[in-house]
C-alpha positions as CSV (number, residue, x, y, z in Angstrom):
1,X,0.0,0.0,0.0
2,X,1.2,3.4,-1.0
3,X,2.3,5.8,1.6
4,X,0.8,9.0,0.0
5,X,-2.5,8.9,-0.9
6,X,-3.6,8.2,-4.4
7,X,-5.7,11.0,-5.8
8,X,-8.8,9.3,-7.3
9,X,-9.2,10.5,-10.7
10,X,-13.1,10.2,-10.3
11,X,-13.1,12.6,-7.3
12,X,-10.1,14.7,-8.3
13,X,-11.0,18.7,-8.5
14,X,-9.1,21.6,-10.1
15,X,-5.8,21.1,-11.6
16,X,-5.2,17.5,-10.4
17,X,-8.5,16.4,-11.7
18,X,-7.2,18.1,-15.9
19,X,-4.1,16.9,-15.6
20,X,-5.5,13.1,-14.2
21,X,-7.7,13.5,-17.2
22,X,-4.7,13.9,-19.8
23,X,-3.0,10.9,-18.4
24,X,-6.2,8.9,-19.3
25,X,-6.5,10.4,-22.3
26,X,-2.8,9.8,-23.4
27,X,-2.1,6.2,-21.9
28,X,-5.7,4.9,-21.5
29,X,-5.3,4.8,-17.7
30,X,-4.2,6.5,-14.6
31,X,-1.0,4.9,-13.4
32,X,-0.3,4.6,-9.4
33,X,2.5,7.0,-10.3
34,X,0.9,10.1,-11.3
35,X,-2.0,9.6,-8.9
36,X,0.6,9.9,-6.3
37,X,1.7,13.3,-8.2
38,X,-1.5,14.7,-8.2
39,X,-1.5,15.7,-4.7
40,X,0.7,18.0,-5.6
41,X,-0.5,19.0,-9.4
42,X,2.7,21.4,-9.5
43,X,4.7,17.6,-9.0
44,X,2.5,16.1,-11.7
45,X,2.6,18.9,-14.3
46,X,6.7,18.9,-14.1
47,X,6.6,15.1,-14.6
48,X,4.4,15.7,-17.5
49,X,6.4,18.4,-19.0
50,X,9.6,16.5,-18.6
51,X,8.3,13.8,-20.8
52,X,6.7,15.7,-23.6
53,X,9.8,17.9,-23.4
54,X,12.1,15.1,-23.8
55,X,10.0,13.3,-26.2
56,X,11.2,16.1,-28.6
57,X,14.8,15.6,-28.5
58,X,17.0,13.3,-30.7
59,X,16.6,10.1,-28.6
60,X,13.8,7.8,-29.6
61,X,11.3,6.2,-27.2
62,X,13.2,3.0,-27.2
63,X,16.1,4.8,-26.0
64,X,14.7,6.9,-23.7
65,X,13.0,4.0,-22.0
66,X,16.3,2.1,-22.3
67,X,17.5,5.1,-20.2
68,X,14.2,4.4,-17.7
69,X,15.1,1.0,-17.6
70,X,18.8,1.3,-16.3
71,X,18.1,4.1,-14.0
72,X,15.5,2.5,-12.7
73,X,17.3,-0.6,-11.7
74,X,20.8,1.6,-10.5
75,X,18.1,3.3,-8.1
76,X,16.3,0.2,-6.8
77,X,12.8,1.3,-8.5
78,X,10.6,-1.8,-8.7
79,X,7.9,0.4,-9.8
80,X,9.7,1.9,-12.6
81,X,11.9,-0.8,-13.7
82,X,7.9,-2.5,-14.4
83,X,6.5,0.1,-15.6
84,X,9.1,0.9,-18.4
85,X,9.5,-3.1,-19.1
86,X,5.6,-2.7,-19.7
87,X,6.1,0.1,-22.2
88,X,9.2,-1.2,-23.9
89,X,6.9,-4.5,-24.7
90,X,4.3,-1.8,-25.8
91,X,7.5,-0.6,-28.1
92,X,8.6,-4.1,-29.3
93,X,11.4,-4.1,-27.7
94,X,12.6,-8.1,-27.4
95,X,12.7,-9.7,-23.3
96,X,15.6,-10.2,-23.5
97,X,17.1,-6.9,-24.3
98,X,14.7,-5.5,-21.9
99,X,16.9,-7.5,-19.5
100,X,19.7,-6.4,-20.9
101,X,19.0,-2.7,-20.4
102,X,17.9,-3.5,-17.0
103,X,21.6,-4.5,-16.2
104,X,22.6,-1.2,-18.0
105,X,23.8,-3.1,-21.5
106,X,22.4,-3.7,-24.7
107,X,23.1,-5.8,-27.2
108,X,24.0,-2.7,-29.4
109,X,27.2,-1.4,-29.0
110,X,26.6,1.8,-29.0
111,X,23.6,1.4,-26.8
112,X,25.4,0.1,-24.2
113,X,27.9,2.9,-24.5
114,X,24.8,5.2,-23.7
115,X,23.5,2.8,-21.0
116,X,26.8,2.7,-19.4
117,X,27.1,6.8,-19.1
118,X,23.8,7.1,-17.3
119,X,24.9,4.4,-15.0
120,X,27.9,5.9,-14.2
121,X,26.1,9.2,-13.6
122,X,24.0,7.4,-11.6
123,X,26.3,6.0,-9.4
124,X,28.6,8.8,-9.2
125,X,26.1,11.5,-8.7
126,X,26.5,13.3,-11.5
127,X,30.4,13.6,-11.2
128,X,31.2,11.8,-14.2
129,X,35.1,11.7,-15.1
130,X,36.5,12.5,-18.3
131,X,36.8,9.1,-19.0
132,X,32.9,8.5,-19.2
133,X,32.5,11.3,-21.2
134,X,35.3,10.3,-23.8
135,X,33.5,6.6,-24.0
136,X,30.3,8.1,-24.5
137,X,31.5,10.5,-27.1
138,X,33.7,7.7,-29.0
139,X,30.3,5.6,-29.2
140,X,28.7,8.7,-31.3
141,X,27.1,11.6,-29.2
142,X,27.9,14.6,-29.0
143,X,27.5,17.7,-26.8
144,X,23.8,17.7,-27.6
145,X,23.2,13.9,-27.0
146,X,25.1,13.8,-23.5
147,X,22.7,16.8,-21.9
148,X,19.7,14.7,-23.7
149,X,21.1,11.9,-22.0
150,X,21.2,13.7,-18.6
151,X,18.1,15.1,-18.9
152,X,16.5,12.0,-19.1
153,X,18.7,10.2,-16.3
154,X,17.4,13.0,-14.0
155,X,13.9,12.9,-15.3
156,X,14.2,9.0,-14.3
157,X,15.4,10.0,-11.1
158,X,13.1,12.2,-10.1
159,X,10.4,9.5,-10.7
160,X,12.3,6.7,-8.6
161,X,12.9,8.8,-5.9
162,X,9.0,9.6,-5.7
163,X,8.1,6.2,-5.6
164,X,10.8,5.5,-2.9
165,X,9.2,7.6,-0.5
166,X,5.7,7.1,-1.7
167,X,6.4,2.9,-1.6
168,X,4.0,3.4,-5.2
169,X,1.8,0.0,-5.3
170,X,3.0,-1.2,-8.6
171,X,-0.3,-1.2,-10.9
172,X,2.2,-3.1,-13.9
173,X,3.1,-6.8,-14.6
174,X,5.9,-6.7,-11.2
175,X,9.4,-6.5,-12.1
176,X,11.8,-6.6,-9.7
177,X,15.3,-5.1,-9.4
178,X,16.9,-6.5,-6.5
């Protein structure tokens, strides 16, 4: 059971209950997640804002949830690492490299060099060494693909650290990181 209240989309007033409504309208449901947001619809309409955002840059959905999916399992998210598994299926994306990118590697090369950056921001808290940068830049981004890159490791983040402290009741097929 969630430790902050799920805002019932059926009951929700104001801003919560618009921005429960585009969820629905986008996805086709309300996940656990952004009920757990719109307590705060300031919280809900960042997360939102983040994904369209980001859903604009040169990274493609399967990357960006291969992003979701490593993050998710540096930071422990249980929540996220099934929710993202769910939407890479949704994608396409083959079980097995699903589990792949849940250990942070990919059977693409470059992919894994990408996979390996946000881990190592991940784990180093941002303070990547020249070294990380020069692998990720020798695998083919540049300057403009590494701050995509870190947008998207922070926009994960953000989300794993919300259901850490909310202890989110998963609402996808359960996938488990530890």
């Amino acid at each position: 059971m969630s430790r902050l209240n799920l805002v019932n989309p059926e009951t929700a007033t104001g801003r919560a209950a618009e921005l429960l409504g585009a969820v629905k309208a986008g996805m086709g449901t309300v996940p656990n997640l952004t009920k757990v947001m719109a307590n705060q619809p300031a919280v809900l309409d960042v997360f939102l804002g983040m994904g369209q955002a980001l859903s604009k840059g040169n990274l493609d959905a399967k990357t960006r949830e291969a992003i979701a999916l490593t993050v998710a399992s540096a930071n422990t998210c249980d929540y996220c690492a099934s929710a993202h598994s769910a939407i890479s299926q949704s994608l396409k994306v083959e079980q097995s490299e699903i589990d792949l990118r849940l250990k942070g590697q990919s059977a693409d090369p470059k992919l894994t060099a990408l996979l390996t950056f946000a881990n190592a921001m991940v784990d180093k808290k941002g303070l990547v060494s020249d070294a990380d940068l020069a692998a990720v830049r020798e695998a083919g981004y540049n300057d403009g693909d590494i701050a995509e890159i870190t947008a998207n490791v922070a926009a994960n983040i953000f989300t794993n650290y919300i259901n850490h402290v909310a202890q989110t009741e998963i609402d996808f097929p359960v996938v488990t990181t530890g």
